[in-house]
Backbone atoms as SQL, in Angstrom:
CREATE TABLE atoms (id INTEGER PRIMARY KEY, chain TEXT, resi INTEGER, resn TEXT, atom TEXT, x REAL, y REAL, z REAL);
INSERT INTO atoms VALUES
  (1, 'A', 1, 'UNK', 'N', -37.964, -4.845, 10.224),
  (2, 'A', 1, 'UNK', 'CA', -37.533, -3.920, 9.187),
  (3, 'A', 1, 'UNK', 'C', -37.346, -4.694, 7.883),
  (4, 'A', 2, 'UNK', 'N', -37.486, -4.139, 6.652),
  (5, 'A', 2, 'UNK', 'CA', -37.590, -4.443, 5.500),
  (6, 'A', 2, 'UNK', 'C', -35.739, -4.386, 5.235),
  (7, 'A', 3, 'UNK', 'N', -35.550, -5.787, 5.228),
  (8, 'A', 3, 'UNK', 'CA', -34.187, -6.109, 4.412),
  (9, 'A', 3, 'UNK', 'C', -33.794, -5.836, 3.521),
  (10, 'A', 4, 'UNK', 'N', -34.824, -5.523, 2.134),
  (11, 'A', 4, 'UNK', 'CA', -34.645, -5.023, 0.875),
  (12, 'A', 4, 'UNK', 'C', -34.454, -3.206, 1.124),
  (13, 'A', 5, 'UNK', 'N', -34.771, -2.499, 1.947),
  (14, 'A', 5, 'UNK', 'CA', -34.858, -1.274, 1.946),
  (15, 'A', 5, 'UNK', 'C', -33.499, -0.875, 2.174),
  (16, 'A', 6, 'UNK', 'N', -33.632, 0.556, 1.540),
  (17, 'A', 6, 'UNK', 'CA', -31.981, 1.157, 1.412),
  (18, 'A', 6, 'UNK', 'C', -31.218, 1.378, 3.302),
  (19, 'A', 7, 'UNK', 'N', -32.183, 1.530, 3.907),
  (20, 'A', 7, 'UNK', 'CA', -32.207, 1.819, 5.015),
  (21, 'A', 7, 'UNK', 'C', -31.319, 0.677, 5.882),
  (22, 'A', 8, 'UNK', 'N', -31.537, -0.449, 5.287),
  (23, 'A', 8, 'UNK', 'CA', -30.766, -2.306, 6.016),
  (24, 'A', 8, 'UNK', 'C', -29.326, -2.502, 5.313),
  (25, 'A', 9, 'UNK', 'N', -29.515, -1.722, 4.179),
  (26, 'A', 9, 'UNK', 'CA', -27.843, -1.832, 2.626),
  (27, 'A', 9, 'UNK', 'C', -27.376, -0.894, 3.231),
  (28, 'A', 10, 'UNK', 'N', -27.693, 0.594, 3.327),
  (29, 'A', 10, 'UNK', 'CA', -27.004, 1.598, 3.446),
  (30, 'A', 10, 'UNK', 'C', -25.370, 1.413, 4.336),
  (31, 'A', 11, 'UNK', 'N', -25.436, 0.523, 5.295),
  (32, 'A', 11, 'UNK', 'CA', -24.403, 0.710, 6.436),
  (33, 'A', 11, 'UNK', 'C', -23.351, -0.321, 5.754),
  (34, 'A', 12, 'UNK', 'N', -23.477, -1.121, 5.276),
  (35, 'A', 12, 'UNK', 'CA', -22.736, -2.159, 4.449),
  (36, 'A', 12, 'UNK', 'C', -21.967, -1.592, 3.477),
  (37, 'A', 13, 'UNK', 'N', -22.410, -0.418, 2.369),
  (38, 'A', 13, 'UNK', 'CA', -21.726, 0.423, 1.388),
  (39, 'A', 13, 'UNK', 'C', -21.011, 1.378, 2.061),
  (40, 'A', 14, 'UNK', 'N', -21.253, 1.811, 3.233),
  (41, 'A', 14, 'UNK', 'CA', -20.646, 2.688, 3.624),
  (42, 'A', 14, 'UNK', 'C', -19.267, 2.210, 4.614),
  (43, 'A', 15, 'UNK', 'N', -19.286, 0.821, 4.703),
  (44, 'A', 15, 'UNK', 'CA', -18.132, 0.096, 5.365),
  (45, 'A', 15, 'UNK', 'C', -17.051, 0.000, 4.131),
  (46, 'A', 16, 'UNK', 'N', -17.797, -0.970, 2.934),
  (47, 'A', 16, 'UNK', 'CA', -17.325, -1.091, 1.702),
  (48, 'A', 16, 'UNK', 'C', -16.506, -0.301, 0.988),
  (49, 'A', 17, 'UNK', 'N', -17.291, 0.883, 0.802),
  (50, 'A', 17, 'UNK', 'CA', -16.778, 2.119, 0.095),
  (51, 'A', 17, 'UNK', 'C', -15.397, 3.047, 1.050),
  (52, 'A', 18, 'UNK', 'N', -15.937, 2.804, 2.536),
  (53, 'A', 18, 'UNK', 'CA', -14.983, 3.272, 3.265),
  (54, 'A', 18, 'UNK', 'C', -15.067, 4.832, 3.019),
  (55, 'A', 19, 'UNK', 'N', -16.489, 5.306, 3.176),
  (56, 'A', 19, 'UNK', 'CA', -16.716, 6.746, 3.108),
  (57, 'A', 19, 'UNK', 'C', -16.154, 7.651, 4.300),
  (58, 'A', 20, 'UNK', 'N', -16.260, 7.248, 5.402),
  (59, 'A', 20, 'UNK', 'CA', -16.209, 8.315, 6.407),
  (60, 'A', 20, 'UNK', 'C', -14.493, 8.194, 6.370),
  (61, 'A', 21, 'UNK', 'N', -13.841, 6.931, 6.464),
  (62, 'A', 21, 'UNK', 'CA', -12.183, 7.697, 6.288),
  (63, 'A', 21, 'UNK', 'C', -11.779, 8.539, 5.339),
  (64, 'A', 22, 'UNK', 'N', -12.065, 8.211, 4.170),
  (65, 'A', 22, 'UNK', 'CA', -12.095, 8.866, 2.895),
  (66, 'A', 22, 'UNK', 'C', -12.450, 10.246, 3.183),
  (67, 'A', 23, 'UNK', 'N', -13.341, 10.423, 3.642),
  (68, 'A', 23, 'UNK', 'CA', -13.798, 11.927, 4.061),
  (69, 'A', 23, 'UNK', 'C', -12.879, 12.829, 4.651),
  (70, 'A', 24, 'UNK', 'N', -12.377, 11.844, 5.905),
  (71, 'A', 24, 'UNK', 'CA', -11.534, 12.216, 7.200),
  (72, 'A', 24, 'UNK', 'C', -10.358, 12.763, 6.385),
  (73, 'A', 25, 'UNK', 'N', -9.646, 11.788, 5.386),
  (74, 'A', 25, 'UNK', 'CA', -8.474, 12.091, 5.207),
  (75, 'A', 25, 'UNK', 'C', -8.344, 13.562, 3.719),
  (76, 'A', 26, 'UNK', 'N', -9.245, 13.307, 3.304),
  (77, 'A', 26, 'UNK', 'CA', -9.510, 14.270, 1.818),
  (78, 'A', 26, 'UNK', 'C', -9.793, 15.985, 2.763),
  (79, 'A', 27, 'UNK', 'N', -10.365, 15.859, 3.965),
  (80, 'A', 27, 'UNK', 'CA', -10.367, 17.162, 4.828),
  (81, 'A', 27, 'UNK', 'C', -9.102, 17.380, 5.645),
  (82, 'A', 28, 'UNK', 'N', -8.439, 16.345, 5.886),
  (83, 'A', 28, 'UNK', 'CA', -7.118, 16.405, 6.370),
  (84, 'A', 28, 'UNK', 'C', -6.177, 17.196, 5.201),
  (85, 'A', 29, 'UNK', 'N', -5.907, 16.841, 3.854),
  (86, 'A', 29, 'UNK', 'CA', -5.270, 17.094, 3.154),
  (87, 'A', 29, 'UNK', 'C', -5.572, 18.826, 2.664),
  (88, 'A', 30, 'UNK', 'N', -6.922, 19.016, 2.641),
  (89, 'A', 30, 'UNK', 'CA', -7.357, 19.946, 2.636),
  (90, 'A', 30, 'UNK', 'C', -6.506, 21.233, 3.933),
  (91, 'A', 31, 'UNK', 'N', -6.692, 21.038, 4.750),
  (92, 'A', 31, 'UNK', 'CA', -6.305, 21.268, 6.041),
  (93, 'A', 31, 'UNK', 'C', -4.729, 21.636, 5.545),
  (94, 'A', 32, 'UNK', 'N', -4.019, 20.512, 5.341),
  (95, 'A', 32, 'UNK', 'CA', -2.480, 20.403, 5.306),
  (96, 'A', 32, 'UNK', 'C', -2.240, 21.455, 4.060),
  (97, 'A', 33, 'UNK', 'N', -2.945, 21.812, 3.120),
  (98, 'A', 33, 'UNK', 'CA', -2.486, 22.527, 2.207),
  (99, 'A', 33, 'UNK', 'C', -2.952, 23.797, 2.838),
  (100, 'A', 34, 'UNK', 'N', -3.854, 24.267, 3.484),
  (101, 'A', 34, 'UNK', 'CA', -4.509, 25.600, 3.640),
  (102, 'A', 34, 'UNK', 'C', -3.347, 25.890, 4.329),
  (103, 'A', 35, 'UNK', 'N', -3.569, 25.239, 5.689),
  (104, 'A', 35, 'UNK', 'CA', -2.123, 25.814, 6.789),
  (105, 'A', 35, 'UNK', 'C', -0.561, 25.806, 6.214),
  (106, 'A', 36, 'UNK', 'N', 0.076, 25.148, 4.916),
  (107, 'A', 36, 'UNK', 'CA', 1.228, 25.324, 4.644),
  (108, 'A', 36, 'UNK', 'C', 1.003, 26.602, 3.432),
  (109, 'A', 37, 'UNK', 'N', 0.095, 27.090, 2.945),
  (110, 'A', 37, 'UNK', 'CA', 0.476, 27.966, 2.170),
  (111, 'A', 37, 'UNK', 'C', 0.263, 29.314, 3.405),
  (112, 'A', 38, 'UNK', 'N', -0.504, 29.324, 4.320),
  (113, 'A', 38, 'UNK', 'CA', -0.394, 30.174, 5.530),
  (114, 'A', 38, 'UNK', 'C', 0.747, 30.671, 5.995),
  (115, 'A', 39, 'UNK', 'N', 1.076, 29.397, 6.474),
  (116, 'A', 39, 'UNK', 'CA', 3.069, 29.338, 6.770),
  (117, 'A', 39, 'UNK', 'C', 3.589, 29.908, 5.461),
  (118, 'A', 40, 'UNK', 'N', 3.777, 29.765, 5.037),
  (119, 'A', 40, 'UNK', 'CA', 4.653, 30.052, 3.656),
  (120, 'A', 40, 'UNK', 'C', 4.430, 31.669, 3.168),
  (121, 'A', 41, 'UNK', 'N', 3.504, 32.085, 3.173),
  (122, 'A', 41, 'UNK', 'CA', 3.603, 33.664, 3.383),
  (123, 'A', 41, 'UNK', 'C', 3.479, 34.268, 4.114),
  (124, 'A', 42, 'UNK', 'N', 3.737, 33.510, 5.469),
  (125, 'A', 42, 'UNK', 'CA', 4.196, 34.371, 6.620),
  (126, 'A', 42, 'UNK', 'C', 6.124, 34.981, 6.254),
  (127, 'A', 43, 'UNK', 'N', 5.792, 36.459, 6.580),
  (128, 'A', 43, 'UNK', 'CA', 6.945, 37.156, 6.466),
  (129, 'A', 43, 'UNK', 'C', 8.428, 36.617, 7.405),
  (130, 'A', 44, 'UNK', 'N', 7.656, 36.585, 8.691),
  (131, 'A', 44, 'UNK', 'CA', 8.350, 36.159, 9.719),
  (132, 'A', 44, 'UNK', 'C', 7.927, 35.397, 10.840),
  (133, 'A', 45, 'UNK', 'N', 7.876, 33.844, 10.664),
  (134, 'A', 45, 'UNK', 'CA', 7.382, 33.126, 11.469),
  (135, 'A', 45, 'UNK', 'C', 7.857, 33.075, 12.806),
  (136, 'A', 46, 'UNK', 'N', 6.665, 32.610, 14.305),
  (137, 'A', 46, 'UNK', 'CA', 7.979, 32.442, 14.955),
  (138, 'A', 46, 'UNK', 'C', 7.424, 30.793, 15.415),
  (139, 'A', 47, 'UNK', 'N', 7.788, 30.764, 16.671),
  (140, 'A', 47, 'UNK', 'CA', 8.322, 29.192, 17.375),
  (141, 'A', 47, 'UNK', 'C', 6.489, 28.822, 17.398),
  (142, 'A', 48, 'UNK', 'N', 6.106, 29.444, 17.505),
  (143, 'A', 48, 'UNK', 'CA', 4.433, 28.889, 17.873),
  (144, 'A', 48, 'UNK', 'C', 3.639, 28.766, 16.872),
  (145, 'A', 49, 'UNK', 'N', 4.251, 29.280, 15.453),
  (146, 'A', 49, 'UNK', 'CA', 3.920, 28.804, 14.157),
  (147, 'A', 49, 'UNK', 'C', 3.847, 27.762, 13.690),
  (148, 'A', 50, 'UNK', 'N', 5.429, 27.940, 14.202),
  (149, 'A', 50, 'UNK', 'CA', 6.379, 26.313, 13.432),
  (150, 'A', 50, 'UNK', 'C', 5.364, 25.426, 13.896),
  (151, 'A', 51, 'UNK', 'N', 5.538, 25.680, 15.281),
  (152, 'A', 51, 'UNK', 'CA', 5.000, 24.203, 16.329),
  (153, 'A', 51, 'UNK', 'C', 3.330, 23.434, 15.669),
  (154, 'A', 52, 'UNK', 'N', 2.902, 24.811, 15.396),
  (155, 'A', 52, 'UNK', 'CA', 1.315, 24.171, 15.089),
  (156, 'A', 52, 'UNK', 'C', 1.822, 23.329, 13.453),
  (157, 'A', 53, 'UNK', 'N', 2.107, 24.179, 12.490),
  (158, 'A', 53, 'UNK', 'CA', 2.544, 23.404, 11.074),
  (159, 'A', 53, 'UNK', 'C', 3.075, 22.039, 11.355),
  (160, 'A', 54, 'UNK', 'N', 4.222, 21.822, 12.604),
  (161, 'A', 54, 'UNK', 'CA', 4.626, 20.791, 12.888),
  (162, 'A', 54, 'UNK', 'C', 3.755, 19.756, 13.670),
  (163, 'A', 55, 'UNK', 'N', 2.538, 20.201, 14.007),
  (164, 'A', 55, 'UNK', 'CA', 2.059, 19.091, 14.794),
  (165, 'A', 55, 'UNK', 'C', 1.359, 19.193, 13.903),
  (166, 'A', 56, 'UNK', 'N', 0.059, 19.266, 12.780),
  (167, 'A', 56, 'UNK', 'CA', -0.961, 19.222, 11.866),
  (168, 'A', 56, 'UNK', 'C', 0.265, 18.255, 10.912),
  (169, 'A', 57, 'UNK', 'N', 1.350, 18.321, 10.640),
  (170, 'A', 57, 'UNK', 'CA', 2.012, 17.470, 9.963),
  (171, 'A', 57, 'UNK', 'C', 2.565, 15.986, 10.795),
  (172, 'A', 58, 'UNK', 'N', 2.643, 16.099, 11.770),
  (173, 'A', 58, 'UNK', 'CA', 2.331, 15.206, 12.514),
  (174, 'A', 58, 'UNK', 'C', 1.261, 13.982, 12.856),
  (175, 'A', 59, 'UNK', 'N', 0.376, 14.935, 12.985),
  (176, 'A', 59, 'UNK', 'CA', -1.022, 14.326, 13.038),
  (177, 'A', 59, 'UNK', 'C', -1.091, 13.301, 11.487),
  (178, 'A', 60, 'UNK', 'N', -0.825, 14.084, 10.304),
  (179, 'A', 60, 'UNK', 'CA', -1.234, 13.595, 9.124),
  (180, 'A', 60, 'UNK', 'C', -0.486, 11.957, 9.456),
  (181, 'A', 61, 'UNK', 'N', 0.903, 12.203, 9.751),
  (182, 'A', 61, 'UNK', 'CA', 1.518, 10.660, 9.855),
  (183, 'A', 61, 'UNK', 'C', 0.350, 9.680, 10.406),
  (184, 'A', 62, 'UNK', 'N', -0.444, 9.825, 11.441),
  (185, 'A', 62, 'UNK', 'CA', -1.060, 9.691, 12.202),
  (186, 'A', 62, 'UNK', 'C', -2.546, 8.609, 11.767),
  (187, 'A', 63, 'UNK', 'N', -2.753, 10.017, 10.900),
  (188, 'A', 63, 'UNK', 'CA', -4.285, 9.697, 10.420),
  (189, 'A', 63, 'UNK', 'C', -3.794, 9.213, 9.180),
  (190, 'A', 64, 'UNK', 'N', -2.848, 9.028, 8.329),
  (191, 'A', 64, 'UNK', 'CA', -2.202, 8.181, 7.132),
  (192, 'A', 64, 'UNK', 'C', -2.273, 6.692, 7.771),
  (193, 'A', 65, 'UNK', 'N', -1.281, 7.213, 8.736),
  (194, 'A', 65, 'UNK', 'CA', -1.503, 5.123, 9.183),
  (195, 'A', 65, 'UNK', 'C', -2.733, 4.738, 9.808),
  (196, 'A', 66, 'UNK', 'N', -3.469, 5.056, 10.278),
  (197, 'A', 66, 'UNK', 'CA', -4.980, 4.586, 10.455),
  (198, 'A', 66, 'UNK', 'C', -5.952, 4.061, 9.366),
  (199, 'A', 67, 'UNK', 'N', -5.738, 4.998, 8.540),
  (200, 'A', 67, 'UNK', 'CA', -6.404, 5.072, 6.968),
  (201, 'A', 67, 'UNK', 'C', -5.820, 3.659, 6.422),
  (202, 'A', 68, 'UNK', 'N', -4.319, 3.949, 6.572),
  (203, 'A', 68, 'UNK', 'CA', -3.780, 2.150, 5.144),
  (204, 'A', 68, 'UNK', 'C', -4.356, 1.397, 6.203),
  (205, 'A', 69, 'UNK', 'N', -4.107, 1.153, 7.159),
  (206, 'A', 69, 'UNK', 'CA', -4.090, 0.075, 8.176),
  (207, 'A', 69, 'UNK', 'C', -5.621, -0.368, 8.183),
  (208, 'A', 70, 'UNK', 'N', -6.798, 0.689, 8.048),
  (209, 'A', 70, 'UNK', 'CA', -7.721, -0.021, 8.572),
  (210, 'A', 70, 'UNK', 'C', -8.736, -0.765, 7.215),
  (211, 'A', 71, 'UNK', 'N', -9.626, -1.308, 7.719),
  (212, 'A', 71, 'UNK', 'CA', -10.270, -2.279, 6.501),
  (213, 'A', 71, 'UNK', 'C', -11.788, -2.213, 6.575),
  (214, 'A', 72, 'UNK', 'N', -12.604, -2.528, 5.328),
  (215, 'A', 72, 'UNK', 'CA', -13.783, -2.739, 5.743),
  (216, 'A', 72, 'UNK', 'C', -14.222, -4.067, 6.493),
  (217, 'A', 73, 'UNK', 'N', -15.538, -3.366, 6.510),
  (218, 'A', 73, 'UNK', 'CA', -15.874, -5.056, 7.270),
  (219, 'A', 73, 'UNK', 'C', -16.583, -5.667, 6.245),
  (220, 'A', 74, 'UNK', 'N', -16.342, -6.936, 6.327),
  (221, 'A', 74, 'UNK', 'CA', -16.661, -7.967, 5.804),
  (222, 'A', 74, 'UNK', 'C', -17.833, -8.809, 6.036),
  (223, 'A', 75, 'UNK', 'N', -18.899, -8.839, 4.742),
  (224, 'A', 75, 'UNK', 'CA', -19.990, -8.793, 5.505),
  (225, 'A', 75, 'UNK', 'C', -20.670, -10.615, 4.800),
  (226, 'A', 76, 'UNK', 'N', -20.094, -10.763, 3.523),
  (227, 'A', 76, 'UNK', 'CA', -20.161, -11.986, 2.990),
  (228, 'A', 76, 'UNK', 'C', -18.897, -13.419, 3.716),
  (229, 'A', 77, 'UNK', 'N', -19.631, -14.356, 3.291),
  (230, 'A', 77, 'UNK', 'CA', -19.094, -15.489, 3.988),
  (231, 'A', 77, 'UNK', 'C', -17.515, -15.408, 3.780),
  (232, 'A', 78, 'UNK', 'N', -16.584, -16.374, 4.280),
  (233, 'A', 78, 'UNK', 'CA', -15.315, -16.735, 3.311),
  (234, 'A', 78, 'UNK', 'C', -15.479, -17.327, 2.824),
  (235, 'A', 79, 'UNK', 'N', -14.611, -17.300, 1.228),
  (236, 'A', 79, 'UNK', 'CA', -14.331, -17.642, 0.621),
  (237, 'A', 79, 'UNK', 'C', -13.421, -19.162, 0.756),
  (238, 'A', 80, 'UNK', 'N', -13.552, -20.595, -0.099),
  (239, 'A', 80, 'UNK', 'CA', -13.199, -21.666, 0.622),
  (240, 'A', 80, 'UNK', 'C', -11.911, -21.245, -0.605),
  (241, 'A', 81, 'UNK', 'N', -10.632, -21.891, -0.200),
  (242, 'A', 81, 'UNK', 'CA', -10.049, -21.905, -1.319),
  (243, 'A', 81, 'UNK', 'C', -9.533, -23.477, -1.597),
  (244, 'A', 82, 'UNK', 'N', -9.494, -24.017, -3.196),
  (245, 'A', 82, 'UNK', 'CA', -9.112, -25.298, -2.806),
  (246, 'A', 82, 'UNK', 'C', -8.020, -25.814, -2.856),
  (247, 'A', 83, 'UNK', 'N', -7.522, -26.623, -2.458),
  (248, 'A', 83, 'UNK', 'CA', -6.505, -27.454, -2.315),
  (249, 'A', 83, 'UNK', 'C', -5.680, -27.768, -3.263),
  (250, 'A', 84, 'UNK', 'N', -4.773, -27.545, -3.485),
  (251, 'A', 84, 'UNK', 'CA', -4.039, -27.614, -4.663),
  (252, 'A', 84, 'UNK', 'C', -3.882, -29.513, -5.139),
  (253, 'A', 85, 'UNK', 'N', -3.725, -29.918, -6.329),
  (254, 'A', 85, 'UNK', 'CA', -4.033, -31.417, -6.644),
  (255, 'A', 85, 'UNK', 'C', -2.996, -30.951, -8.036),
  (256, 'A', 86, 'UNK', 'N', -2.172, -32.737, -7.978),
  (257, 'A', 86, 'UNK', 'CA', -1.803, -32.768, -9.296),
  (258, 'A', 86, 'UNK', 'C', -0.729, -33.926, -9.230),
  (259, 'A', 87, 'UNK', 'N', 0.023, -34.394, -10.462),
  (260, 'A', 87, 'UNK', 'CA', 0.498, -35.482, -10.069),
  (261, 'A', 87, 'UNK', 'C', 2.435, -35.338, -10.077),
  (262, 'A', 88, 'UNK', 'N', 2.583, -33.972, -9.624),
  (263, 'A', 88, 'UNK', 'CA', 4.241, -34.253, -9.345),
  (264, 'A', 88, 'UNK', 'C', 4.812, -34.488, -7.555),
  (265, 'A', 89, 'UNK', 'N', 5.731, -35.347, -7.905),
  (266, 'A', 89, 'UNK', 'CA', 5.862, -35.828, -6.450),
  (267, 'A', 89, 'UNK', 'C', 6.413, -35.086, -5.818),
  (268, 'A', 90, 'UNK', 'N', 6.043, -34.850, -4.342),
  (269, 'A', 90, 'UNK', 'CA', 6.861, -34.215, -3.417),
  (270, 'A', 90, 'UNK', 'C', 7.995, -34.378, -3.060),
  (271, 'A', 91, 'UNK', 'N', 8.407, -36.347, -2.719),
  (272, 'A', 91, 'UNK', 'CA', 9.394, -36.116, -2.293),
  (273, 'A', 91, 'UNK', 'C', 10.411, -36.257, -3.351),
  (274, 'A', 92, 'UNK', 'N', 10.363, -35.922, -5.080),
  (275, 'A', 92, 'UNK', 'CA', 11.318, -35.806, -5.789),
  (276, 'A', 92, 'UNK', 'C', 12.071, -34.941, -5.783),
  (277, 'A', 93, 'UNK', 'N', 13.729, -35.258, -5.868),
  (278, 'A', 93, 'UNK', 'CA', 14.607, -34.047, -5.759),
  (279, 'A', 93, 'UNK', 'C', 15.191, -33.576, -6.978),
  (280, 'A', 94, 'UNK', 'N', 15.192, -31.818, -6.467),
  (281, 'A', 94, 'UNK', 'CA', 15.031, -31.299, -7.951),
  (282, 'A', 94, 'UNK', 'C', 16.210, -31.649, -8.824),
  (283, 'A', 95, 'UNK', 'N', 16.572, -31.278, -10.151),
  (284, 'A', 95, 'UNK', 'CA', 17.595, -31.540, -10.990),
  (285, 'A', 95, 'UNK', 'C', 18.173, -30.350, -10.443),
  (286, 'A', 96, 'UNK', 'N', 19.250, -30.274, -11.076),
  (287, 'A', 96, 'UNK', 'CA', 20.587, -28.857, -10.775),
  (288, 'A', 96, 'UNK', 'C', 20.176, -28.971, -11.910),
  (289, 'A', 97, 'UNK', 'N', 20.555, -27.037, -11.801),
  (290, 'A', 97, 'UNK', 'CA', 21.102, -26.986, -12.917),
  (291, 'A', 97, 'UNK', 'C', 22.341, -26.952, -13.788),
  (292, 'A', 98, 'UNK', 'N', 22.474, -27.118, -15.183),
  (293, 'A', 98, 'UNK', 'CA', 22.914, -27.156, -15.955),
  (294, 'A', 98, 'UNK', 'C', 23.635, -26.059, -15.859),
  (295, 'A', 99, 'UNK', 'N', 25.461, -26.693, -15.965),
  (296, 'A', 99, 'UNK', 'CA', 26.550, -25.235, -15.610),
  (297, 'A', 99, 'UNK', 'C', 27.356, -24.983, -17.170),
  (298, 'A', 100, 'UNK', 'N', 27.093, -23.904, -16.830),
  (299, 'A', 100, 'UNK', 'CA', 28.006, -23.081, -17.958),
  (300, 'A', 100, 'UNK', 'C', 29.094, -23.099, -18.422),
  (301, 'A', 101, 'UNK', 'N', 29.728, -23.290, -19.483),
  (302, 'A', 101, 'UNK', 'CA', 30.885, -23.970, -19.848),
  (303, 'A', 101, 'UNK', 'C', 31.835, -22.144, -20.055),
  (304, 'A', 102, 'UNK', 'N', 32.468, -21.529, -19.681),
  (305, 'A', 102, 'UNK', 'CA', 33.094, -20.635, -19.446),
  (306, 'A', 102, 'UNK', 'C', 34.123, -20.304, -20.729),
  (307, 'A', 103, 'UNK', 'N', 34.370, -19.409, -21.675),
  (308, 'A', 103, 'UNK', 'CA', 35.193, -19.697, -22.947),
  (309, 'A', 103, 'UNK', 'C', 36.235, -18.724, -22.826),
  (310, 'A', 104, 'UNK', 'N', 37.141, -18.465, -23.579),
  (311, 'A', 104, 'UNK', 'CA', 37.911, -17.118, -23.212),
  (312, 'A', 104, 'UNK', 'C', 38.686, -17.087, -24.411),
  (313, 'A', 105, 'UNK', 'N', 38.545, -15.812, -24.596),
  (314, 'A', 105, 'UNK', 'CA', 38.847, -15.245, -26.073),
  (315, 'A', 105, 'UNK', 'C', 39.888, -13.949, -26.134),
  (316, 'A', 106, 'UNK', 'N', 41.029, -14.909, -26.902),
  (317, 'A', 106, 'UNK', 'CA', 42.125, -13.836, -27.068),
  (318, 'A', 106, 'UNK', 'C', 42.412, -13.049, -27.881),
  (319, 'A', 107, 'UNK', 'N', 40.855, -12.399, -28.388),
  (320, 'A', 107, 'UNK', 'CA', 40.956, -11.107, -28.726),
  (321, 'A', 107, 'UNK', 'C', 40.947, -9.912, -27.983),
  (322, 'A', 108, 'UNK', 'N', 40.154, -10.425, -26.267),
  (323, 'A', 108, 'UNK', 'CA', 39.664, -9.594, -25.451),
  (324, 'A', 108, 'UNK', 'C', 40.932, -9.439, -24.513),
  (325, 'A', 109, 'UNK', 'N', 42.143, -10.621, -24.613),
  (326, 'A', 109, 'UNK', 'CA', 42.696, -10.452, -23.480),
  (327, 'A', 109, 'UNK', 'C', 42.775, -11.462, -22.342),
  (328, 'A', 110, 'UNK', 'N', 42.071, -12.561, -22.852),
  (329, 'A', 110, 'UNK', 'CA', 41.821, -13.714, -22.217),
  (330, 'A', 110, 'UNK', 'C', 40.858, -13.428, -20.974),
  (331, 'A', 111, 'UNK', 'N', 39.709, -12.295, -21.169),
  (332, 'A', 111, 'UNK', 'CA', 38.440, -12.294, -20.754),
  (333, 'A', 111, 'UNK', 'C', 37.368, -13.365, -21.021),
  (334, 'A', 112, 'UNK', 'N', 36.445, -13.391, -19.773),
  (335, 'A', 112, 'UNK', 'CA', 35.185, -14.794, -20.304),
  (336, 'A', 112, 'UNK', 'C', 34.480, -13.799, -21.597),
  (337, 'A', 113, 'UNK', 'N', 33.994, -14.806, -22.593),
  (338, 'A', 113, 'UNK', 'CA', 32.498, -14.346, -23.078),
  (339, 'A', 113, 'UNK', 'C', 31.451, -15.519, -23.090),
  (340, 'A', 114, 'UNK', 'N', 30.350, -14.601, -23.013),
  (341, 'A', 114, 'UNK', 'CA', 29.536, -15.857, -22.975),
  (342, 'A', 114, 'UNK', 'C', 28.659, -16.206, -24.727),
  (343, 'A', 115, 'UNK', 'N', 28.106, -17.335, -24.381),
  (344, 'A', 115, 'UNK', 'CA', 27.704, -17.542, -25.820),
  (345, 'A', 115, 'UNK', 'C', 25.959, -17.810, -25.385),
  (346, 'A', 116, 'UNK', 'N', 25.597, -16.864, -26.424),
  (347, 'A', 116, 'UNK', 'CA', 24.268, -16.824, -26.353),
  (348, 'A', 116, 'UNK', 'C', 23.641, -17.440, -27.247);
């Protein structure tokens, strides 16, 4: 088969792009709005209503975490990353810092202020 043909790319963009979840979940949402405005002008719901609204909202938890969770595939090499280089020493220990000299002012009541 011809490598250059759309036919050898096609499955790679479609990992990439992440079409078919995208799909899944944009018909899910679809779904979740049709059936809650259903519910919602029902006059008088009963227990076998609820139950379905409650499990299609359910499900969504469902197919939400599948969706973040899952990834494309990866079809290029890794990436090397390099090594960090430079000339401060490791085993130097850090300075403290520098403490604040605390003032108190008896206009306030002999509250701190600080000086900026």
């Amino acid at each position: 088969m011809n490598k250059n043909s759309i036919w050898w790319v096609a499955p790679e963009y479609f990992s990439r792009w992440r079409l078919f979840p995208r799909a899944f979940i944009s018909m899910y949402i679809y779904l979740l709005f049709e059936t809650t405005t259903w519910f919602m002008a029902l006059p008088d719901p009963n227990n076998a209503q609820a139950g379905l609204i409650s499990v299609i909202v359910g499900a969504g938890a469902a197919w939400f975490g599948l969706y973040v969770n899952s990834t494309s595939t990866k079809h290029d090499a890794p990436v090397a990353v390099p090594q960090q280089t430079g000339s401060i020493e490791a085993t130097r220990p850090a300075e403290a810092p520098a403490k604040r000299e605390e003032k108190t002012d008896s206009r306030i009541g002999g509250g701190f202020v600080d000086d900026f």
